[in-house]
PASEBA-1860 file (N, C-alpha, C; in nm, 3 decimals):
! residues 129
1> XXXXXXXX> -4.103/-3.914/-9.094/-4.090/-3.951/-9.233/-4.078/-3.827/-9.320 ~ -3.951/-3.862/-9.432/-3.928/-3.705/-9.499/-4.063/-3.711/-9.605 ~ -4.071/-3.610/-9.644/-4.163/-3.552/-9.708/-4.149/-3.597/-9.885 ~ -4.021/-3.656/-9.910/-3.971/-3.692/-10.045/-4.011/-3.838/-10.047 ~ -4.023/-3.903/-9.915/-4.072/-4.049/-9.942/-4.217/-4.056/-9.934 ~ -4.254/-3.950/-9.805/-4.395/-3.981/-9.864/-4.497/-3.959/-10.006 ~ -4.415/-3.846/-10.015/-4.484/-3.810/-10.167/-4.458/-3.939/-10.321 ~ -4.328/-3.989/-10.288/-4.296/-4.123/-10.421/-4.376/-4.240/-10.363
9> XXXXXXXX> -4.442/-4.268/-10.250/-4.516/-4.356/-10.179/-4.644/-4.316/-10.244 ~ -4.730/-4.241/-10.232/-4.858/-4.144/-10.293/-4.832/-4.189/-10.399 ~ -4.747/-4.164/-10.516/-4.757/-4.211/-10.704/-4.702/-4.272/-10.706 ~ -4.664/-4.377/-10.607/-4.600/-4.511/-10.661/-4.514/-4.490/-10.746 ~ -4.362/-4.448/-10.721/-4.268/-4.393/-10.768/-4.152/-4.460/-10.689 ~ -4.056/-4.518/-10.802/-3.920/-4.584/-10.631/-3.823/-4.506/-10.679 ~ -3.707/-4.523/-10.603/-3.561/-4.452/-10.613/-3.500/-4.478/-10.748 ~ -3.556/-4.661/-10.796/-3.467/-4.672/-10.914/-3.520/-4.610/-11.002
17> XXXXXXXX> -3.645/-4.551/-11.027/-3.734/-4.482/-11.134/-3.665/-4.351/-11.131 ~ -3.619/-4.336/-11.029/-3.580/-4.183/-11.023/-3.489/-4.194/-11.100 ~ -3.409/-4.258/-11.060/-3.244/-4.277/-11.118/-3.214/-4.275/-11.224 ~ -3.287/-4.393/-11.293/-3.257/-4.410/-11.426/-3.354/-4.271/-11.498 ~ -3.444/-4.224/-11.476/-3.503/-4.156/-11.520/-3.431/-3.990/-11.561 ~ -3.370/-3.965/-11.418/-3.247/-3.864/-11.409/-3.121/-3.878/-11.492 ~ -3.092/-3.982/-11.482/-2.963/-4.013/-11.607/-3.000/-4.031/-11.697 ~ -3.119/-4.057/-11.787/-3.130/-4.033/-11.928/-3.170/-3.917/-11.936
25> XXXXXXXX> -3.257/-3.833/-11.857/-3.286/-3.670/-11.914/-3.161/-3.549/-11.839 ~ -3.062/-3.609/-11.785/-2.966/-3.542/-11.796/-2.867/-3.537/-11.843 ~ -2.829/-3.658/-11.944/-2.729/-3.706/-12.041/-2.718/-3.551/-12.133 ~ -2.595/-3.570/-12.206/-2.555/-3.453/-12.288/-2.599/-3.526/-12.450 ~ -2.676/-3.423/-12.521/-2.722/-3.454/-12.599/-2.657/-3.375/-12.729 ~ -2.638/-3.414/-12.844/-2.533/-3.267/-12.956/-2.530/-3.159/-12.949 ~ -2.684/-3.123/-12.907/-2.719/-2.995/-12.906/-2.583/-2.928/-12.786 ~ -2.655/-2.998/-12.682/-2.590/-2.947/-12.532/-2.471/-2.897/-12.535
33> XXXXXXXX> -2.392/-2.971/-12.593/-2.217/-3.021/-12.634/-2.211/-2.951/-12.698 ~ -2.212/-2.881/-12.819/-2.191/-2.781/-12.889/-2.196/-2.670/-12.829 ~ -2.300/-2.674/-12.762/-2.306/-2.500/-12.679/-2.223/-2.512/-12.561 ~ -2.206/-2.600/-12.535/-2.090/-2.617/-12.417/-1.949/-2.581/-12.457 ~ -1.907/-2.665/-12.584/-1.790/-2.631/-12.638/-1.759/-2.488/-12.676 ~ -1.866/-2.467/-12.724/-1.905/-2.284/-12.781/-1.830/-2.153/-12.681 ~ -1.887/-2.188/-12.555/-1.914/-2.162/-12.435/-1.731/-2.165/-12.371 ~ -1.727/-2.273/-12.377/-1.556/-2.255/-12.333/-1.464/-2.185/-12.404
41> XXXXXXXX> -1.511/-2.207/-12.571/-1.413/-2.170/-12.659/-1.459/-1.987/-12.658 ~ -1.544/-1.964/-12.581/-1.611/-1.785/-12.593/-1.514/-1.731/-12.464 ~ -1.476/-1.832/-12.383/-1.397/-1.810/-12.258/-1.239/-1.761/-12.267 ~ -1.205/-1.839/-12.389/-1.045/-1.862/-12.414/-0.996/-1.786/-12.522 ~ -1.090/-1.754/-12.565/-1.104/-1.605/-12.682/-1.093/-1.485/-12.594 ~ -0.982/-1.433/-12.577/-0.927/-1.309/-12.534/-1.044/-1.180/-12.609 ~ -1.067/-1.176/-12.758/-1.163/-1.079/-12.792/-1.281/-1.109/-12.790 ~ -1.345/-1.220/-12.703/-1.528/-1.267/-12.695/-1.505/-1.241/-12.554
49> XXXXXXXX> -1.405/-1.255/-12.456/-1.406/-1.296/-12.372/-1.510/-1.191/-12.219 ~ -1.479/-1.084/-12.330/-1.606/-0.922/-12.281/-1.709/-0.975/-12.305 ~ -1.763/-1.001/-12.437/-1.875/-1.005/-12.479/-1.948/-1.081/-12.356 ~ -2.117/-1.058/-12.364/-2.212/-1.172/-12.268/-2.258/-1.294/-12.403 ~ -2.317/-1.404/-12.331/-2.334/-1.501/-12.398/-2.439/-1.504/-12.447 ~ -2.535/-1.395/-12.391/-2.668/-1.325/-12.468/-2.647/-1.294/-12.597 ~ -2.534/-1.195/-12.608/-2.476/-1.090/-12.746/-2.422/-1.228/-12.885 ~ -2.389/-1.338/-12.778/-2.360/-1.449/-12.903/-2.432/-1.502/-12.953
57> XXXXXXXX> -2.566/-1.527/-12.909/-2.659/-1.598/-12.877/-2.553/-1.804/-12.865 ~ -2.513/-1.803/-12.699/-2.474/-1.942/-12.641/-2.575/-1.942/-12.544 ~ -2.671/-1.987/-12.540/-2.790/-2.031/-12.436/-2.700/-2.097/-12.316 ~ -2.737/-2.152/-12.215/-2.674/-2.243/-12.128/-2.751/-2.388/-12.161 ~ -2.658/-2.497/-12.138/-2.708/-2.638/-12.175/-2.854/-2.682/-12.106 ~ -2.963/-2.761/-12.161/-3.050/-2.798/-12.100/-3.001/-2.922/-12.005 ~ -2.924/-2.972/-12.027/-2.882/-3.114/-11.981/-2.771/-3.095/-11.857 ~ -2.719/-3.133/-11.779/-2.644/-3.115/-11.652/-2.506/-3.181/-11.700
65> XXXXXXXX> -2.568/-3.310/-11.749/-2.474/-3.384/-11.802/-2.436/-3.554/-11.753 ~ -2.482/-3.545/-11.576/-2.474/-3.615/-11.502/-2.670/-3.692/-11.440 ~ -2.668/-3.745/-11.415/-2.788/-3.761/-11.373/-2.780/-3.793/-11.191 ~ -2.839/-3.815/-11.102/-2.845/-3.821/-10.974/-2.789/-4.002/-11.000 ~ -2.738/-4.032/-10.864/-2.724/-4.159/-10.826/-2.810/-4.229/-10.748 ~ -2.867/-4.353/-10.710/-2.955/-4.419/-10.630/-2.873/-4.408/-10.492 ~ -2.783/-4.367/-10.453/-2.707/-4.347/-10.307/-2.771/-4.174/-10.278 ~ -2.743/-4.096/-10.370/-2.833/-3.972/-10.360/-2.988/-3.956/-10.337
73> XXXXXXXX> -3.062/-4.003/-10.451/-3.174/-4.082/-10.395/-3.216/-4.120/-10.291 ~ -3.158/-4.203/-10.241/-3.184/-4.278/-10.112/-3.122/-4.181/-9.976 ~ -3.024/-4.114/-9.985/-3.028/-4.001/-9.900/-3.151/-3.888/-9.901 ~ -3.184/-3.867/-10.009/-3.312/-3.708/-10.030/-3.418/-3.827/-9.962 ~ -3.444/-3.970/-9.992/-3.580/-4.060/-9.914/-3.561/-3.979/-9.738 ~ -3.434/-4.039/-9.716/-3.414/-4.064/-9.580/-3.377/-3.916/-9.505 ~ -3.438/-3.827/-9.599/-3.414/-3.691/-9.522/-3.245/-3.634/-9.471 ~ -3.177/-3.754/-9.530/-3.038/-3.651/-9.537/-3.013/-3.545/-9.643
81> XXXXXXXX> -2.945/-3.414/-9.554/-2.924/-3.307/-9.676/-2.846/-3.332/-9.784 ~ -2.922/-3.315/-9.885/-2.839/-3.330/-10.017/-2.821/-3.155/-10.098 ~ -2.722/-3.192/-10.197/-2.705/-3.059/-10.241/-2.801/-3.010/-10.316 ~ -2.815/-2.848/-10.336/-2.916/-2.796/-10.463/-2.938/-2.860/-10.592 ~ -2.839/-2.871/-10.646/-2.826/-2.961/-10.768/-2.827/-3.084/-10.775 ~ -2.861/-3.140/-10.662/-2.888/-3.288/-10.667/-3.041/-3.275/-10.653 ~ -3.102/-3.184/-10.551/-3.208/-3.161/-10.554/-3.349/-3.127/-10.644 ~ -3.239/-3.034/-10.720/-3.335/-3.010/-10.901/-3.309/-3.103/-10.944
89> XXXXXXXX> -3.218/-3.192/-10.950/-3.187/-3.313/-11.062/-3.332/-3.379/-11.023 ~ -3.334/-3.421/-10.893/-3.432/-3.511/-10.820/-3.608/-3.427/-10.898 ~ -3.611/-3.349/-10.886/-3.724/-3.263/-10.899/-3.759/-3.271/-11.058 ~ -3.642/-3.247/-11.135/-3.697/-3.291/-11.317/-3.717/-3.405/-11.356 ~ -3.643/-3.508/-11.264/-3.670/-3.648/-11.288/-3.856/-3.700/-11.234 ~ -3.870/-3.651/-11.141/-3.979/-3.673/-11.048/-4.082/-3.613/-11.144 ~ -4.090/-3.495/-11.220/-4.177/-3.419/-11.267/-4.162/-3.486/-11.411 ~ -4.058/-3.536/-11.454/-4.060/-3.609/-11.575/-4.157/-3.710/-11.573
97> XXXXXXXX> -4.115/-3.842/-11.486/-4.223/-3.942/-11.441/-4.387/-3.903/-11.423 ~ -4.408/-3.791/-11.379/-4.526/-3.747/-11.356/-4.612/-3.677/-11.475 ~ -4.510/-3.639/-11.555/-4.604/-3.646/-11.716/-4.603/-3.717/-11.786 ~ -4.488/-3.821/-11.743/-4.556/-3.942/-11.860/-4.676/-4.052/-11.806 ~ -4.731/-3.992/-11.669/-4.858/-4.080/-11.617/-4.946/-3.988/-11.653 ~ -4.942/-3.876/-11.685/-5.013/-3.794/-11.718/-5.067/-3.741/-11.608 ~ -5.011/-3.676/-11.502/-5.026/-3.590/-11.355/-4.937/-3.469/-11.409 ~ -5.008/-3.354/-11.307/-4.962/-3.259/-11.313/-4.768/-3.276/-11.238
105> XXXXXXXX> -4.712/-3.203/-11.282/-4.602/-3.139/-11.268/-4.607/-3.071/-11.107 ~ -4.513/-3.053/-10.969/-4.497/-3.030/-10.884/-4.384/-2.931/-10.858 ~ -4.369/-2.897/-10.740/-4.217/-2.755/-10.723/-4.133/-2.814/-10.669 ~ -4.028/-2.783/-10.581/-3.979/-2.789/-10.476/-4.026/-2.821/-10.365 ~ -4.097/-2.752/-10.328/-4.135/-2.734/-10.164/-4.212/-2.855/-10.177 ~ -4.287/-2.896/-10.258/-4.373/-3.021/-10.218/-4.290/-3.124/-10.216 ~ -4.187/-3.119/-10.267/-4.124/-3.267/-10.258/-3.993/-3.247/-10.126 ~ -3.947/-3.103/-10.136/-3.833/-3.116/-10.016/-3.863/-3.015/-9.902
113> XXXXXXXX> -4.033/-3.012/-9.847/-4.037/-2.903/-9.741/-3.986/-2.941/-9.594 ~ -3.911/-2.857/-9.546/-3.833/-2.880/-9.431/-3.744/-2.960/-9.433 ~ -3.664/-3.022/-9.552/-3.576/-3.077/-9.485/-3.440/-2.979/-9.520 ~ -3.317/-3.008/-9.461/-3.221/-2.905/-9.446/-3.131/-2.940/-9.590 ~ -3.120/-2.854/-9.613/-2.959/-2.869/-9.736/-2.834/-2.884/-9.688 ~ -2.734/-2.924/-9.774/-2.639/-2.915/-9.764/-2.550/-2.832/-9.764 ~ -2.440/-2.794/-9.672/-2.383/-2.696/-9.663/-2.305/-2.673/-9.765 ~ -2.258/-2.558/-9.827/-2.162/-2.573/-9.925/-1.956/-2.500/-9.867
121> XXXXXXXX> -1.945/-2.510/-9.998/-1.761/-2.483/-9.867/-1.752/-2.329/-9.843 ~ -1.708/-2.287/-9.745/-1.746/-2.146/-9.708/-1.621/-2.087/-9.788 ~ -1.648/-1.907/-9.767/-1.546/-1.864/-9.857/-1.417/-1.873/-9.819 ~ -1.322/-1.838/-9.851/-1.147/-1.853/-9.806/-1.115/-1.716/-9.711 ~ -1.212/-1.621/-9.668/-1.161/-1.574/-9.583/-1.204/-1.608/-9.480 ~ -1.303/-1.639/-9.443/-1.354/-1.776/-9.296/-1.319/-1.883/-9.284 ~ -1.232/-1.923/-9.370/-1.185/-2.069/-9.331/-1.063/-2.040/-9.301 ~ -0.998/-1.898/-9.339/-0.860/-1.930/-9.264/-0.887/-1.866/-9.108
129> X> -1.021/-1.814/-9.026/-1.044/-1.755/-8.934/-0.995/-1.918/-8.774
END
């Protein structure tokens, strides 16, 4: 048994809590969107395009934009590798739920120790090997 089900088993926590929980605190909010737009338009500006996004002050968005799916979910239960960023998604949602019961907040490792990640696509000079 993965280590992500036993722990939502312990606080009585299900996949759909996750879910919906992940898609509303990762929705794009005005704030987000503005600095996003900011952010592209600092890209396509030939004279910002040096500058860092520190020197502008463009923060990076709090929001992802996307929230996890209950098929994702239900893969991180069942100990299939899921990606990094599905993984934090899983982890702010989980830690969200857990302060509004009023429990402490958790890391990583407690919710995904040992199980394997997902590979990501290797670079283009090993794939043409």
């Amino acid at each position: 048994m993965g280590t992500l089900k036993n722990f939502l088993e312990s606080k009585q926590l299900s996949a759909k809590q996750v879910h919906t929980t992940s898609k509303r605190i990762e929705t794009w909010d005005a704030e987000s969107r503005t600095l996003l737009v900011k952010r592209v338009a600092k890209r396509a500006d030939k004279e910002r395009a040096a500058k860092k996004y520190d020197e502008l002050n463009l923060a990076k968005p709090k929001q992802m934009g996307r929230g996890v799916t209950e098929k994702q979910v239900q893969a991180a239960i069942e100990d299939k590798p899921v990606a990094r960023k599905v993984r934090s998604k899983i982890l702010r949602a989980v830690n969200t739920l857990l302060t509004s019961k009023k429990e402490s907040a958790v890391d990583m490792k407690t919710l995904f120790e040992g199980t394997k990640h997902k590979a990501g696509k290797k670079p283009k000079e090993e794939a043409k090997k």
